[in-house]
C-alpha positions as CSV (number, residue, x, y, z in Angstrom):
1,X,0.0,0.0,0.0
2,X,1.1,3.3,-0.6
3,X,2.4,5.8,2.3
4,X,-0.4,8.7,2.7
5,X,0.6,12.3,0.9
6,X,-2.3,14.2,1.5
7,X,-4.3,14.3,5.5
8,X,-7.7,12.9,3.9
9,X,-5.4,9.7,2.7
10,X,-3.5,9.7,6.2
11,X,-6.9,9.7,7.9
12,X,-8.6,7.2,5.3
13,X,-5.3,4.7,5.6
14,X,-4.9,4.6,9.7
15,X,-8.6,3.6,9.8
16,X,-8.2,1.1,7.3
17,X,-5.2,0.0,9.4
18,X,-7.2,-0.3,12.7
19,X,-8.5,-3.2,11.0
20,X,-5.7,-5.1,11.7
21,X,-5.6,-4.3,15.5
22,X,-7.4,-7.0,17.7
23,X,-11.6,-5.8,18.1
24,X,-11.4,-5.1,21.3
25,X,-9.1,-1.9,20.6
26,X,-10.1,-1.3,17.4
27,X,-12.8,1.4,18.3
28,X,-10.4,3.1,20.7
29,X,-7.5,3.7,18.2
30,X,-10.5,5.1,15.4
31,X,-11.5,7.6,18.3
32,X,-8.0,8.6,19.0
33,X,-7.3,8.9,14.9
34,X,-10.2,11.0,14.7
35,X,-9.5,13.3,17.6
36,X,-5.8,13.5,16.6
37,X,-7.2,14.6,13.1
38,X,-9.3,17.3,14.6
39,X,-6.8,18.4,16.5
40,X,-4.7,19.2,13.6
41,X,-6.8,21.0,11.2
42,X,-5.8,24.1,11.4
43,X,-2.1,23.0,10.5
44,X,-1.1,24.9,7.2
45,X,2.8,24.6,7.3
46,X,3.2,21.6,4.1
47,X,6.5,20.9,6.3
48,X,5.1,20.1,9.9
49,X,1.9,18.5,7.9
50,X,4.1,15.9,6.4
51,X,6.1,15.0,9.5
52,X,2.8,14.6,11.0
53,X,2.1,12.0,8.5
54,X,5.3,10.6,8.5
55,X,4.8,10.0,12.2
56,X,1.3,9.0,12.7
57,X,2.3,6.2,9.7
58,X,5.6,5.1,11.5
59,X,3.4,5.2,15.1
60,X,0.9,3.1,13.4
61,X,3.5,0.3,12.6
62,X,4.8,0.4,15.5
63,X,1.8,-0.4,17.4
64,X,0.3,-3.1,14.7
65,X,3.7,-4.9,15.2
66,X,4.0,-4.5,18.9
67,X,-0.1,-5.9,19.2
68,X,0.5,-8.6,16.0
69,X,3.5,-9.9,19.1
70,X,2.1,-9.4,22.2
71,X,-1.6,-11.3,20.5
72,X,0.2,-14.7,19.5
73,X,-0.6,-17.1,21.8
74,X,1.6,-18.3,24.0
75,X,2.4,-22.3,23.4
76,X,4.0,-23.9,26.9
77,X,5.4,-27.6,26.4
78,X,5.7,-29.3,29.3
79,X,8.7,-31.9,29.7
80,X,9.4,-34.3,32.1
């Protein structure tokens, strides 16, 4: 998939990402995108608009690999 250039694309791709996140999260991380969003809407610097993106796409890695770990179960063998 693509990296977001434009804020509507950023928005429309970490929702689509939330997807992968395990249900019961899911809703809180589309709240927090869509608060975050809000939050930056008066933002009109291209500069600081694109290292937002860059960051909100790098954060949203990091936290779909750190869940995709931490949500594998965990397999004991027991030996005698």
């Amino acid at each position: 998939m693509l990296k977001p250039v434009h804020p509507l694309q950023l928005y429309a791709y970490l929702l689509r990402k939330t997807r992968e996140l395990p249900p019961h999260v899911q809703n809180y991380y589309r709240h927090h995108i869509r608060q975050q969003f809000n939050s930056h809407l008066d933002e009109e610097d291209p500069k600081r608009i694109s290292e937002i993106i860059n960051k909100a796409v790098d954060d949203m890695e990091w936290l779909i690999q750190k869940v995709g770990f931490s949500s594998k179960p965990v397999i004991f063998q027991y030996t005698k």
